[in-house]
Legacy VTK file of the C-alpha trace (Angstrom):
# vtk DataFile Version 3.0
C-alpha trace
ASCII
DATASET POLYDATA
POINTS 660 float
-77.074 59.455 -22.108
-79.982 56.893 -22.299
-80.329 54.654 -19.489
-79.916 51.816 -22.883
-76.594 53.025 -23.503
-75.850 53.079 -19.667
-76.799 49.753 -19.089
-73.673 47.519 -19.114
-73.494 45.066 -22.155
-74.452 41.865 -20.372
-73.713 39.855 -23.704
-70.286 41.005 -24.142
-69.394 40.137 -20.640
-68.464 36.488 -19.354
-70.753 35.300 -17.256
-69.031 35.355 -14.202
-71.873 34.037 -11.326
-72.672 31.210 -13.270
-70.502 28.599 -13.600
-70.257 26.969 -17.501
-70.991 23.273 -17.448
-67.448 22.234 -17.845
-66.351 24.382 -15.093
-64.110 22.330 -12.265
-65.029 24.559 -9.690
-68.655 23.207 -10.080
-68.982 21.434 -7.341
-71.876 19.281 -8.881
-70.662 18.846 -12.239
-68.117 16.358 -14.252
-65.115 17.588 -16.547
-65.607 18.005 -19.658
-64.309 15.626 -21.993
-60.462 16.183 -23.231
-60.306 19.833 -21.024
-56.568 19.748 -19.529
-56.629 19.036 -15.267
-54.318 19.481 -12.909
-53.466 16.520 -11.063
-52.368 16.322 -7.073
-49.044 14.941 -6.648
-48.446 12.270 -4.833
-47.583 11.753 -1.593
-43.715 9.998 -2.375
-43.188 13.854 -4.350
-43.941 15.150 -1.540
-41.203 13.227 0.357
-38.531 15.573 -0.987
-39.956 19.150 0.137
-41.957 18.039 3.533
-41.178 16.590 6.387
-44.023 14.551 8.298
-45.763 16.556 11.054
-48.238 15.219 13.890
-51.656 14.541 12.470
-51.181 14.393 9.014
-49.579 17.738 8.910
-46.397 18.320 6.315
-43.637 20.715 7.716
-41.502 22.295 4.521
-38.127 21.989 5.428
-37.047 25.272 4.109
-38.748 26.836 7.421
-36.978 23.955 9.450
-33.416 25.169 8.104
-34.335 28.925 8.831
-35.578 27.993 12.529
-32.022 25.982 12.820
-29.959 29.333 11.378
-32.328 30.998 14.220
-31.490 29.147 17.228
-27.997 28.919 16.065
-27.565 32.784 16.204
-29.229 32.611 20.013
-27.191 30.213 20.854
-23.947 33.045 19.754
-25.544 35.507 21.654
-26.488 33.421 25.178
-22.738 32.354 25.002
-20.428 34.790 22.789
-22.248 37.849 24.015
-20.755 40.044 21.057
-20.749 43.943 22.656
-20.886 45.431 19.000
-24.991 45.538 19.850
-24.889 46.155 23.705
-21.857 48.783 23.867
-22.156 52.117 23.420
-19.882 53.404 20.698
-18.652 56.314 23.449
-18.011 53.114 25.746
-14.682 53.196 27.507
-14.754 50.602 30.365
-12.390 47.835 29.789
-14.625 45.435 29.498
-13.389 42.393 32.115
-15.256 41.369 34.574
-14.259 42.862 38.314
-12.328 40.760 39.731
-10.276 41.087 36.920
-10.188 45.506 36.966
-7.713 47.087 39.034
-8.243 50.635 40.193
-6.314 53.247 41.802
-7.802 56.289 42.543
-6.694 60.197 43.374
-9.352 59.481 46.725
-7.316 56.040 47.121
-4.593 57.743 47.363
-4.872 60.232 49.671
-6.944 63.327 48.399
-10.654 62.759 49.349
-11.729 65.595 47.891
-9.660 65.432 44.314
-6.648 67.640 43.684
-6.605 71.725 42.438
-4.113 72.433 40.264
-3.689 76.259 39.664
-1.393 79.242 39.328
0.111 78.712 43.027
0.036 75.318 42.674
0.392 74.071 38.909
1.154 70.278 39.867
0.495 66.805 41.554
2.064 63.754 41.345
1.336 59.999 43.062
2.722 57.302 42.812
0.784 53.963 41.620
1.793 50.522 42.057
0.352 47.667 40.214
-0.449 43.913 40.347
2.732 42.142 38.907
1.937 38.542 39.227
-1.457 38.982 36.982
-0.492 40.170 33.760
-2.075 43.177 32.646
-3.511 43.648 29.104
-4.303 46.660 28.989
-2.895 50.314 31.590
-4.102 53.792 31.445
-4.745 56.683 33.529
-8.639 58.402 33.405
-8.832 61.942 34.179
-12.082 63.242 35.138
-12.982 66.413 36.771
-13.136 70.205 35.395
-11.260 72.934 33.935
-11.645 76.590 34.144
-9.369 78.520 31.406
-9.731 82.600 31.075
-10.331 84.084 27.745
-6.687 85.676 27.659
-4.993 82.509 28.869
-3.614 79.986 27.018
-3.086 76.570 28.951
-2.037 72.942 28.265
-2.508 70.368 30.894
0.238 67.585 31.176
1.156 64.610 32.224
4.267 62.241 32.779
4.652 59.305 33.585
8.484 58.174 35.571
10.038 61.786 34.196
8.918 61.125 31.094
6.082 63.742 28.836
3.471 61.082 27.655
0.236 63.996 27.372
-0.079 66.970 26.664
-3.266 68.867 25.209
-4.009 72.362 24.975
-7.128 73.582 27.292
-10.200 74.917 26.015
-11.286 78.714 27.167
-14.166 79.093 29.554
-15.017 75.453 31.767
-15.619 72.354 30.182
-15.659 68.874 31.625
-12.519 66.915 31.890
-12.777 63.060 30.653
-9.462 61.816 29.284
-7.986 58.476 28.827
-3.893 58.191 28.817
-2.488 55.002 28.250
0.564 53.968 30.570
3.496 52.758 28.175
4.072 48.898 29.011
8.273 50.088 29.364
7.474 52.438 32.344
4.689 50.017 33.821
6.828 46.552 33.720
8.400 46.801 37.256
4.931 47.578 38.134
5.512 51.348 39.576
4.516 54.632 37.961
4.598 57.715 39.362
2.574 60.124 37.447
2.774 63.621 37.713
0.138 65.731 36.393
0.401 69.513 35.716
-0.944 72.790 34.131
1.815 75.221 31.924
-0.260 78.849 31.483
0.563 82.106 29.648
-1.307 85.216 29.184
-1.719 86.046 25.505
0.042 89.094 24.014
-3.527 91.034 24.072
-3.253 91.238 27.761
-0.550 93.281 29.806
-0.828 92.614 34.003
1.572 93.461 36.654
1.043 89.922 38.178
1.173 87.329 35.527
-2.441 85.619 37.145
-3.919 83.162 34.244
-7.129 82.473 36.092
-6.905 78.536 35.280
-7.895 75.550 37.437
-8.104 72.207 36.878
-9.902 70.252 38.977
-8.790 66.224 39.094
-11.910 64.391 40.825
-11.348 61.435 43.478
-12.671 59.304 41.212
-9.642 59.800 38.587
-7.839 56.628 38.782
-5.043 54.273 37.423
-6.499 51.223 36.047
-5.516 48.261 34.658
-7.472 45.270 32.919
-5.963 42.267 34.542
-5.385 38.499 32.409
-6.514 37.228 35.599
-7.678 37.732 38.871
-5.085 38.943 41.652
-3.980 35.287 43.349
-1.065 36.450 45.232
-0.659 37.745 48.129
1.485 41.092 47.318
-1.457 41.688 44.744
-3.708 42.023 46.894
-1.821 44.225 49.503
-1.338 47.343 46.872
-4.910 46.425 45.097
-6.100 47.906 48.300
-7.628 51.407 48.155
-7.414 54.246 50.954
-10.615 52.588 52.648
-10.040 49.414 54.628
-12.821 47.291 56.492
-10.974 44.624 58.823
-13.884 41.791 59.280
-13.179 40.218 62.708
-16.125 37.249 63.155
-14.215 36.286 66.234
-13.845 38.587 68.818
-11.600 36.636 71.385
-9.012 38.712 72.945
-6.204 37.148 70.600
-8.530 38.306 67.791
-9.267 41.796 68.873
-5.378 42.012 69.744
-4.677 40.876 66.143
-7.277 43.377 64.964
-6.314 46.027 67.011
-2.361 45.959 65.647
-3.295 45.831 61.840
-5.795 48.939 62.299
-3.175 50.831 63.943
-0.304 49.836 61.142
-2.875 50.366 58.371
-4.076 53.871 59.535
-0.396 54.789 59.947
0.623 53.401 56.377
-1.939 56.312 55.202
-5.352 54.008 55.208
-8.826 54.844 56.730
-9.571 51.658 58.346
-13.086 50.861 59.864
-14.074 47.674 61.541
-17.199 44.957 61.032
-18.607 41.656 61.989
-19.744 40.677 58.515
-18.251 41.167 54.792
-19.009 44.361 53.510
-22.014 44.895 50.642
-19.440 46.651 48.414
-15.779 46.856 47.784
-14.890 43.470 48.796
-11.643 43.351 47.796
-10.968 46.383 50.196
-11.176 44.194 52.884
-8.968 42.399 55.080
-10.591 39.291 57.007
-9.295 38.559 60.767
-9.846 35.462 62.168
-9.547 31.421 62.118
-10.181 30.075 58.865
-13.223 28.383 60.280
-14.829 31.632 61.092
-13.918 33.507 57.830
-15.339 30.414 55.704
-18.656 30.880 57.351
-18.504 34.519 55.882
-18.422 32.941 52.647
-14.549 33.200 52.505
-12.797 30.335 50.948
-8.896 30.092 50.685
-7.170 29.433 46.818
-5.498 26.267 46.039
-3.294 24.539 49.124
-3.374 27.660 51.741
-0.417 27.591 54.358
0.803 30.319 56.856
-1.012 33.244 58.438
-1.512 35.214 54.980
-3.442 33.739 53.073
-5.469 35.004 49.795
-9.220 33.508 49.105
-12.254 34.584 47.550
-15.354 35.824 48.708
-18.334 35.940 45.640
-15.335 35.377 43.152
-13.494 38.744 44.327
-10.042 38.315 46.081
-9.636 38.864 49.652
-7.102 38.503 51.889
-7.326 36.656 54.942
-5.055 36.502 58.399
-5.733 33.651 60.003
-3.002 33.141 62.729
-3.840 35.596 66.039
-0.071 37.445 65.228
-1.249 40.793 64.642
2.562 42.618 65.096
4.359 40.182 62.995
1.115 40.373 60.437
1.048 44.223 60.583
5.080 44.802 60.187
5.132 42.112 57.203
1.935 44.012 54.841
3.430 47.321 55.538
6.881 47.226 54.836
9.015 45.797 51.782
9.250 42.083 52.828
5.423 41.934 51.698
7.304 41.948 48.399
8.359 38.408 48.582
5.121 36.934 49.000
4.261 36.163 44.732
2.350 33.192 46.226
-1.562 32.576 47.177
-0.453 31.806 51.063
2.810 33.037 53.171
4.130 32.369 56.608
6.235 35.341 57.988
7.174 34.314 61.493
9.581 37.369 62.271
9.782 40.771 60.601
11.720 43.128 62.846
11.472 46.914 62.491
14.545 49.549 62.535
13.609 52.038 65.126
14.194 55.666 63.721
17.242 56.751 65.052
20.162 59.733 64.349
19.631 63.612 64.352
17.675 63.915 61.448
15.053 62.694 59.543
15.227 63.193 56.041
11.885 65.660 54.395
11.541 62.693 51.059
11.284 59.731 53.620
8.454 62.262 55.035
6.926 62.174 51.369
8.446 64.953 50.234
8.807 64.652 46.080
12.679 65.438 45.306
12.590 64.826 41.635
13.184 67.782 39.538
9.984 70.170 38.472
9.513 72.805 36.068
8.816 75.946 37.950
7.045 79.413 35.556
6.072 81.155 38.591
5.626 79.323 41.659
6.168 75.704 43.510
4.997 74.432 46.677
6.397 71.208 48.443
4.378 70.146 51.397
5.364 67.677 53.815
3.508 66.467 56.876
5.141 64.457 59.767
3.903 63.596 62.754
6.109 63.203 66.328
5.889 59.635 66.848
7.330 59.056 63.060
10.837 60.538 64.496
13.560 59.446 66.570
12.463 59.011 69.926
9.163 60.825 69.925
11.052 64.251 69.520
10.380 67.308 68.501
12.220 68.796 65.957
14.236 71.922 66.062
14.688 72.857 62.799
14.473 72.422 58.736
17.688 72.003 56.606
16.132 73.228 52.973
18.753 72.232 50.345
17.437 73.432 47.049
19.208 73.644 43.615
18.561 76.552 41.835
18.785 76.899 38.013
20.970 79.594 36.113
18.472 82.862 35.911
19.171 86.002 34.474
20.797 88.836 36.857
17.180 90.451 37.143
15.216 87.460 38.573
15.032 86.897 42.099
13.459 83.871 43.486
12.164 84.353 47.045
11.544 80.717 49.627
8.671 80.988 52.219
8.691 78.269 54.950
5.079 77.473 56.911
4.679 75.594 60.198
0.874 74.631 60.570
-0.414 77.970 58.885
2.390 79.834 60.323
5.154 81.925 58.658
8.305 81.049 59.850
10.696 82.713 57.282
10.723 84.170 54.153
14.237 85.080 52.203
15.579 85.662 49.000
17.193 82.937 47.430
21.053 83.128 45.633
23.108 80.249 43.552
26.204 80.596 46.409
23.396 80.500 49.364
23.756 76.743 50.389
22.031 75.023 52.333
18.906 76.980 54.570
18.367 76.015 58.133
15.289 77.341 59.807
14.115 77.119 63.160
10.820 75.448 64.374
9.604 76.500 67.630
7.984 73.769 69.576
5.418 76.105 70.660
4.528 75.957 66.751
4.051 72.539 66.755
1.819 69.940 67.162
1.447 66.184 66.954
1.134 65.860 63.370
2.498 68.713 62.210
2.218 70.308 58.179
5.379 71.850 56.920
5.047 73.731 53.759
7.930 75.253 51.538
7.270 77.433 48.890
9.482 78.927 46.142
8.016 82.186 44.234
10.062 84.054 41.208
9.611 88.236 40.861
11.974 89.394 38.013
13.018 93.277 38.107
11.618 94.258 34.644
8.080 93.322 33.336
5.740 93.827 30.269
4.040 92.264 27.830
7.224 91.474 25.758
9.008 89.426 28.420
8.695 86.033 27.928
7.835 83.409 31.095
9.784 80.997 30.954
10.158 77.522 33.058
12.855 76.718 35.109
14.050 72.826 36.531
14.318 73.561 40.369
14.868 70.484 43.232
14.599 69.739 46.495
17.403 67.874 47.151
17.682 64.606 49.679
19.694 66.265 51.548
16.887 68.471 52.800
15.756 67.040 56.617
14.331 67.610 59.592
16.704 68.046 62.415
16.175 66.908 65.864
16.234 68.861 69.186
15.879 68.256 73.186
12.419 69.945 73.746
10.483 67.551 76.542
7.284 69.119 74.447
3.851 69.814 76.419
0.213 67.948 76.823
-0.320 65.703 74.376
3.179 66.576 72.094
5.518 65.280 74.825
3.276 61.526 75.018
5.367 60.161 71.819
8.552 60.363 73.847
6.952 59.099 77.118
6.072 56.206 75.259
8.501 55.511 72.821
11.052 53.503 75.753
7.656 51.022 75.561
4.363 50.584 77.099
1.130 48.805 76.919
-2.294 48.952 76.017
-4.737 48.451 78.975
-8.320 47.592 78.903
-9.549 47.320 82.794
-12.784 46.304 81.754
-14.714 45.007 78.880
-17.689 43.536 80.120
-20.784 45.025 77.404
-18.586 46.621 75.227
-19.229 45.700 71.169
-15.661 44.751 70.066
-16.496 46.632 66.768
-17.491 49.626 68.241
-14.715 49.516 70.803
-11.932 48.889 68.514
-13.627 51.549 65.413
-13.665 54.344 68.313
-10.130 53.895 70.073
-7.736 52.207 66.825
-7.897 56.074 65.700
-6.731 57.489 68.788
-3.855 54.836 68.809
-2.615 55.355 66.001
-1.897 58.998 66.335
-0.007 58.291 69.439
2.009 55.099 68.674
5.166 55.036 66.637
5.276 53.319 63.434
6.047 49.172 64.054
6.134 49.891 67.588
3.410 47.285 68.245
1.855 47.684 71.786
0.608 44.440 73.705
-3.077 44.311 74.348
-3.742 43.715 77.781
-7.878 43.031 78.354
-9.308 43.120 82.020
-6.181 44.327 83.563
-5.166 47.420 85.152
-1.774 49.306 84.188
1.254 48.484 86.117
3.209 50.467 88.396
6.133 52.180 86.829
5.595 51.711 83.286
3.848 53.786 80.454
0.535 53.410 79.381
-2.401 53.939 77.173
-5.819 52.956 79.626
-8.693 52.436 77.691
-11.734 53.131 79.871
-11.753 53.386 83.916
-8.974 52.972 86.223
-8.681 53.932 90.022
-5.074 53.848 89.526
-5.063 56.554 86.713
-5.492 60.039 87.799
-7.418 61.961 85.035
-8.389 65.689 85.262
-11.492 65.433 83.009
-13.827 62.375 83.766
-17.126 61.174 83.021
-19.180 60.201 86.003
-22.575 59.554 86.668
-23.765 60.704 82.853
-21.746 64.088 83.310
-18.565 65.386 82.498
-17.100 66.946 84.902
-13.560 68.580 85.687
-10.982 70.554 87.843
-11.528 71.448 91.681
-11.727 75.379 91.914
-14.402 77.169 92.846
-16.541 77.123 89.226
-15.313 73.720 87.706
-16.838 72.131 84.446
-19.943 69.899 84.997
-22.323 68.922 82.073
-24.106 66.400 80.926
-22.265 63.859 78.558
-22.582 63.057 74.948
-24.316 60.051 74.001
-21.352 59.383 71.376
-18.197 61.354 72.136
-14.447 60.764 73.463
-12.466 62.533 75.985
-8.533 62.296 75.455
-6.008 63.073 78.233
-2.661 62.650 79.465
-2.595 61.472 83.384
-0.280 60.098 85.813
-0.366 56.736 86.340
0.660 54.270 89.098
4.250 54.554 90.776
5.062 57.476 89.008
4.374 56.303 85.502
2.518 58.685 82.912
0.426 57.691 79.581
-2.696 58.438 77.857
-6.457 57.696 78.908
-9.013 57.085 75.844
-12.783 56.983 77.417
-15.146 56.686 75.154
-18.919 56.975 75.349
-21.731 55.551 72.956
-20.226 54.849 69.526
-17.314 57.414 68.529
-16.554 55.429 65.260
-15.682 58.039 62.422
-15.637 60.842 64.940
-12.970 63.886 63.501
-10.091 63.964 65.627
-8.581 67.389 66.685
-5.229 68.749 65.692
-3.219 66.955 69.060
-1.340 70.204 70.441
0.496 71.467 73.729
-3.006 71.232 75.654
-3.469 68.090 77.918
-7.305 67.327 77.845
-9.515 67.321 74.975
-13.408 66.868 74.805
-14.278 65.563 71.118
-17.691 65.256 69.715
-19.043 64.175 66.094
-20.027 68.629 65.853
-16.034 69.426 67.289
-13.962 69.535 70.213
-12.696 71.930 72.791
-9.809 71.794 75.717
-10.186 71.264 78.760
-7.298 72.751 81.069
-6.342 71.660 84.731
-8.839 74.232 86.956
-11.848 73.288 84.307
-11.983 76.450 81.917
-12.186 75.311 78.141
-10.350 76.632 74.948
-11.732 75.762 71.357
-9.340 73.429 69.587
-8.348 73.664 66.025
-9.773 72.855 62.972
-10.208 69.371 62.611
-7.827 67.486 60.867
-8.971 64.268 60.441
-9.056 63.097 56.978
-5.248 64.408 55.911
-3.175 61.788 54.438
-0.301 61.271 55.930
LINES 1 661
660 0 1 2 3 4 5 6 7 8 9 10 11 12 13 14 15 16 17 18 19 20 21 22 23 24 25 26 27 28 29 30 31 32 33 34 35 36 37 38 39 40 41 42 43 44 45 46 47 48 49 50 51 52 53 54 55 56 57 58 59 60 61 62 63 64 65 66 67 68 69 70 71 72 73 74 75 76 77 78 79 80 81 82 83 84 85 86 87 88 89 90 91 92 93 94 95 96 97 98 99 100 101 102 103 104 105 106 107 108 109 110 111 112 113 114 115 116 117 118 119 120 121 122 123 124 125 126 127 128 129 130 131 132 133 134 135 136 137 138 139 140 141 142 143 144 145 146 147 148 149 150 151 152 153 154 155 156 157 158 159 160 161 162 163 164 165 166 167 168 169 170 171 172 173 174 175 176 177 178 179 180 181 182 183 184 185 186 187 188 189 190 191 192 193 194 195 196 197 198 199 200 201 202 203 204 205 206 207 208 209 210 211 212 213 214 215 216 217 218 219 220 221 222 223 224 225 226 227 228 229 230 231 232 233 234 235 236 237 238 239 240 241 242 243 244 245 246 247 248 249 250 251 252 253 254 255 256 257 258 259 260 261 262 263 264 265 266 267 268 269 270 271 272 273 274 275 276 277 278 279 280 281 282 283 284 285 286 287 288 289 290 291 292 293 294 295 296 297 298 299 300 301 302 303 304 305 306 307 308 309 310 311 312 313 314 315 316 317 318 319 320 321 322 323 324 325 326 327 328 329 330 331 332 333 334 335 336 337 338 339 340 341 342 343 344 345 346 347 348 349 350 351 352 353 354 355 356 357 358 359 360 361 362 363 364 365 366 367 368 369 370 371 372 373 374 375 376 377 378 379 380 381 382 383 384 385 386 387 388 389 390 391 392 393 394 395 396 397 398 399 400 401 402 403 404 405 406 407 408 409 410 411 412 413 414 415 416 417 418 419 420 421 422 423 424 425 426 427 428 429 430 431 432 433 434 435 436 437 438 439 440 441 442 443 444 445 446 447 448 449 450 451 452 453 454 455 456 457 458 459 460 461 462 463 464 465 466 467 468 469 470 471 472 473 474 475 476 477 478 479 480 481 482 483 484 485 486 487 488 489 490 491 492 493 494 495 496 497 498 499 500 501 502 503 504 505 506 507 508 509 510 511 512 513 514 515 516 517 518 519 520 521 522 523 524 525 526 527 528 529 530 531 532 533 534 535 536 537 538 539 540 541 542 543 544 545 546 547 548 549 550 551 552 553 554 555 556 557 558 559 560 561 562 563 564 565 566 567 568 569 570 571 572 573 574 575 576 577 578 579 580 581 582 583 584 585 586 587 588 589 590 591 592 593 594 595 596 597 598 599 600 601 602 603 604 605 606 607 608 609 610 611 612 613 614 615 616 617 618 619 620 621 622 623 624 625 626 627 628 629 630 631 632 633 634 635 636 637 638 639 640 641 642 643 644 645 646 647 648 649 650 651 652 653 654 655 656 657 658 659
C-alpha cells in the first residue's frame, strides 16, 4: 500500500480541532444567525427541583429525601435493634436481658461435676422450682454434655417432666456432643415445680450375643445443663429471689459489728445446711449478683450500690444492685431470718419486703426418720437391669443427734416371670452391709447399721440388680416399674457414738458459740473458715447464740472458737507449732500458715463441746469425712488424726463438696 492511500482522507473528515465560525463552543465568536440555542432556565424553575444551599449552592431534593429514608432506618436500628442481622441463625439464647433470665443448673443443684448416666446407673432426676410472681414467657430444659453409644447398642435418652414422657430421641453410635433444648409444658410448670427426670433405655442389637447384657453407653449431663426460663419481668418478690438462688451463695456483710457477724454467722450455717456453698465478702461480688445475699443496715448495703424496690418494710427486703435483684436482710435477726428463707413460710412472702418476727422450728423427734425426707426419690422408676437409690444423712439431721441402728427398705416389686430373680445390695459409706435375694411375699427389709460404720454424714446406698435363669440373644429385656416406698426409714438406736459422732447428741440439749477473743481477726476470714465447721456439727434450725469475747460457761455445751484456758484440748497450736499428747515421743511440728485443727475437749465444770482453731485463712479448705476419731489436723493438701498419746492416722477421702 502507498503511503497516498495510507494517508487518512483529511477532506472527508470533519474538522474536528478547529472550531467552524458558528460554533458556540467558540469562546471568541457570536452565533450564527437563526442556529437553534439552548437557553438556561431560570432561577424561579429551579425553585421546584432545588433547594437553596449556603453560598449560592442548590441542593436537589431528591438526595434530601434519600438522606431522610437514611437516618430514618438508623434511627430503627439505634432503638428497635432488629436481631434478624445480629443473631446467628443457630442462636438459642432467649433473648431478655439478665435480670430478666432465670437459670437452674445440674451444678446449682448439687452435682459440681455434672451427672453420669450409664448401665448401673441409667437415671437422674432434680427437682426445679421457678419464679411464680414474674410471669414466664417462655420454659425449657438445655442439655449439654456428651454421649458415648457402642456400635451394637441401641439407646434413646429420655426425659420427663412430673411422671410424664415429654423427650425422647434415639442416640447416635460412637460420641457426639449433646446440645438439646426441651421445652417445659406451661400445665406441669404453672404451680411453678418440675421435677425432671432424665434417663438412658439401652439394648444390645440381635448381632450381638453376651452373657452380661453391658451396652457400653454413657451420657454425660454437664453442670452447666440448666432449667431456664425467660421472665416478663424481673424477680420483685421476695420468694423469687430465695429459689432464683444457685448452689453458690456470697453473704456481703459491710458491717461487721457483733450483731452483724451473729446475723451472718446463722444464715451461713442454715444456707450450707439447706445444701448451699456459702462464702463470705465485704463488697458485692464482680459476677453473679443475684447469688448474693446482703447483711447489714440498709445504710451500709446502699453504699454498696444496693437500693431497696418501691416502699421497703421488715427485715427481708428485695433491691437492686446494677439493675439485678438482690436480696437484702437488714434487721440483725439472723435465727428468725435463717428459719424463715429455709423453710415453707418463705412461701408467703409474694411481696418486695416482709417482716417475719417468729418462725419456730419442729425439732426431729420419734424412732425413725423417714429415707424420702432424707432425699430419697420414692416415685416409681423403670428398672431393665439395675437401680440405685442413694441417700445421705448426716447425725445432727436426726432425732437427738443419734445414731441410727438400722434401715427399714420397703420396696414394691413388680410381677416377674418365675425365672427372674432380683437381688438388693445395701452400702454404708463404701461398705457392704447385706446383699439378699428379693421375693413378692418378702415384706419389709430391716438391716442393721453398725455405728462403728458410721460417720457424721454418712452415704447410704441401696441398690436393686435383676439376673434371670435363662439367657440368649432371643430373650427380650424388658423394663419393670419398681418403688421405694415412704415407708422405707431410718430407725433410731441408743449408741452414745465416739469422737466427733457422739458431739451431735452432746449438743443437741443446747449450747453456745464462744469466741474468747477477736482482737485482729478479719470477720470475713473468720466467719468463711469456721461457718463450715458449724454447720456440720449443728442441727438443722437449732440456731446457736454467738457469744464474742467471752469464755464458755461452766456446765453447759460448747463450740470455742479459738483459745480458752478453760478448754482442755489434746492437740494445740502454740508458739507456731503443733504440738500434742504427753508420752514419751509426742507430735511437735511446725504449723500451717492456713490450716484448722478440729477436736472434741472437756470443758469447764464438766461440760464437753467442740474447739475450732484456725490459723491463717482456712476459707474453702476440704473438710474430712467427721468419724469415731476425736482430733483432726486439716490442711488445703488433706488431713490426718491425731489420737490422745500424739500418733496420727490418715483420714478419709475428703468429702467436701457432696450435696447434701
Amino acid at each position: 500500500m502507498s503511503d497516498d492511500e495510507s494517508r487518512p482522507n483529511d477532506e472527508s473528515r470533519p474538522n474536528e480541532e478547529s472550531p467552524s465560525p458558528g460554533d458556540p463552543s467558540s469562546g471568541d465568536a457570536e452565533p450564527a444567525a437563526g442556529a437553534a440555542t439552548s437557553q438556561p432556565k431560570e432561577p424561579e424553575a429551579l425553585e421546584d427541583e432545588y433547594f437553596k444551599g449556603e453560598k449560592g449552592r442548590r441542593i436537589p431534593k431528591v438526595a434530601l429525601i434519600v438522606f431522610g429514608i437514611a437516618i430514618v432506618v438508623l434511627l430503627i436500628f439505634i432503638l428497635a435493634r432488629p436481631t434478624w442481622f445480629t443473631t446467628d441463625a443457630d442462636d438459642m439464647s432467649l433473648h431478655v436481658p439478665p435480670e430478666r433470665h432465670f437459670s437452674k443448673s445440674i451444678a446449682g443443684s448439687g452435682h459440681g461435676d455434672g451427672v453420669w448416666l450409664n448401665d448401673d446407673s441409667p437415671s437422674t432426676s432434680f427437682l426445679v422450682t421457678f419464679p411464680t410472681d414474674s410471669t414466664r414467657e417462655q420454659t425449657r430444659v438445655h442439655l449439654s454434655g456428651t454421649t458415648s453409644v457402642g456400635q451394637d447398642s441401641v439407646s434413646f435418652l429420655t426425659v420427663k417432666m412430673d411422671g410424664q414422657q415429654v423427650f425422647t430421641q434415639e442416640l447416635p453410635h460412637g460420641e457426639h456432643d449433646l446440645d438439646q433444648y426441651i421445652d417445659v409444658p406451661e400445665q406441669l410448670a404453672a404451680d411453678g415445680r418440675v421435677r425432671v427426670q432424665i434417663r438412658i433405655d439401652s439394648d444390645l442389637s440381635d448381632q450381638r450375643c453376651t452373657d452380661r447384657e453391658v451396652t457400653g453407653t454413657q451420657v454425660h449431663l454437664a453442670p452447666d445443663s440448666v432449667a431456664e426460663a425467660a421472665l416478663s419481668e424481673p424477680v420483685h418478690t421476695v420468694r423469687d429471689a430465695v429459689v432464683s438462688w444457685d448452689r453458690d451463695v456470697t453473704i456481703v456483710m459491710p458491717d461487721a459489728s457483733d450483731e452483724w457477724k451473729t446475723t451472718a454467722a446463722q444464715l451461713g450455717i442454715a444456707l450450707t445446711q439447706a445444701g448451699h456453698d456459702v462464702t463470705y465478702s465485704a463488697t458485692m461480688p464482680s459476677s453473679n449478683t443475684d447469688d448474693a445475699l446482703l447483711v447489714g443496715p440498709a445504710q451500709s448495703l446502699s453504699q454498696l450500690g444496693w437500693q431497696a424496690t418501691g416502699k421497703a418494710t421488715g427485715g427481708l427486703v428485695v433491691g437492686t444492685a446494677d439493675d439485678i435483684p438482690v436480696l437484702g436482710v437488714v434487721e440483725p435477726d439472723g435465727a428468725t431470718a435463717a428459719n424463715f428463707l429455709t423453710q415453707e413460710p418463705v412461701t408467703t412472702a409474694d411481696a418486695g419486703s416482709t417482716d417475719p418476727k417468729s418462725v419456730p422450728a419442729a425439732d426431729p423427734s420419734g424412732d425413725q426418720v423417714s429415707l424420702a425426707s432424707l432425699g430419697a426419690d420414692t416415685s416409681v422408676v423403670d428398672v431393665t437391669n439395675s437401680q440405685n437409690w442413694r441417700v445421705r444423712y448426716s447425725l445432727n439431721d436426726l432425732p437427738g443427734g443419734r445414731l441410727p441402728q438400722s434401715v427399714r427398705v420397703a420396696l414394691q416389686l413388680p410381677a416377674t416371670p418365675d425365672d427372674l430373680t432380683w437381688v438388693m445390695t445395701v452400702r454404708l459409706n463404701d461398705q457392704m452391709l447385706v446383699s439378699r435375694r428379693l421375693a413378692q411375699n418378702n415384706g419389709d427389709l430391716v438391716v442393721p447399721l453398725p455405728p462403728t460404720a458410721q460417720r457424721l454424714s454418712n452415704d447410704l446406698q441401696i441398690s436393686v440388680v435383676r439376673d434371670r435363669n435363662i439367657g440368649g440373644c432371643d430373650v427380650r429385656v424388658t423394663p419393670y416399674p419398681m418403688q421405694l416406698l415412704p415407708a422405707s426409714a431410718l430407725q433410731m438406736g441408743n449408741d452414745p457414738g465416739a469422737g466427733f459422732t457422739s458431739v451431735p447428741a452432746e449438743l443437741a440439749p443446747g449450747f453456745a458459740v464462744y469466741i474468747p477473743n477477736t482482737q485482729g481477726a478479719d470477720p470475713i476470714v473468720q466467719l468463711g473458715s469456721v461457718v463450715p465447721v458449724l454447720a456440720e456439727f449443728v442441727a438443722p434450725h437449732q440456731n446457736p447464740e454467738f457469744r464474742w469475747n467471752t469464755q464458755p460457761a461452766a456446765g453447759r455445751s460448747f463450740i470455742v472458737v479459738g483459745d480458752s484456758p478453760s478448754v482442755r484440748t489434746s492437740v494445740q497450736i502454740v508458739d507456731g507449732r503443733i504440738v500434742a499428747g504427753a508420752g514419751p515421743s509426742p507430735l511437735d511440728i511446725t504449723s500451717f500458715r492456713d490450716g484448722m485443727v478440729v477436736q472434741t475437749a472437756p470443758g469447764p465444770g464438766n461440760s464437753r463441746g467442740l474447739s475450732i482453731q484456725y490459723v491463717g485463712n482456712a476459707t474453702g479448705i476440704a473438710l474430712p469425712a467427721f468419724g469415731r476419731e476425736s482430733a483432726e489436723v486439716i490442711t488445703g493438701q488433706g488431713s490426718f488424726a491425731v489420737a490422745a498419746d500424739g500418733t496420727t492416722v490418715p483420714s478419709d477421702q475428703a468429702s467436701a463438696g457432696q450435696p447434701r
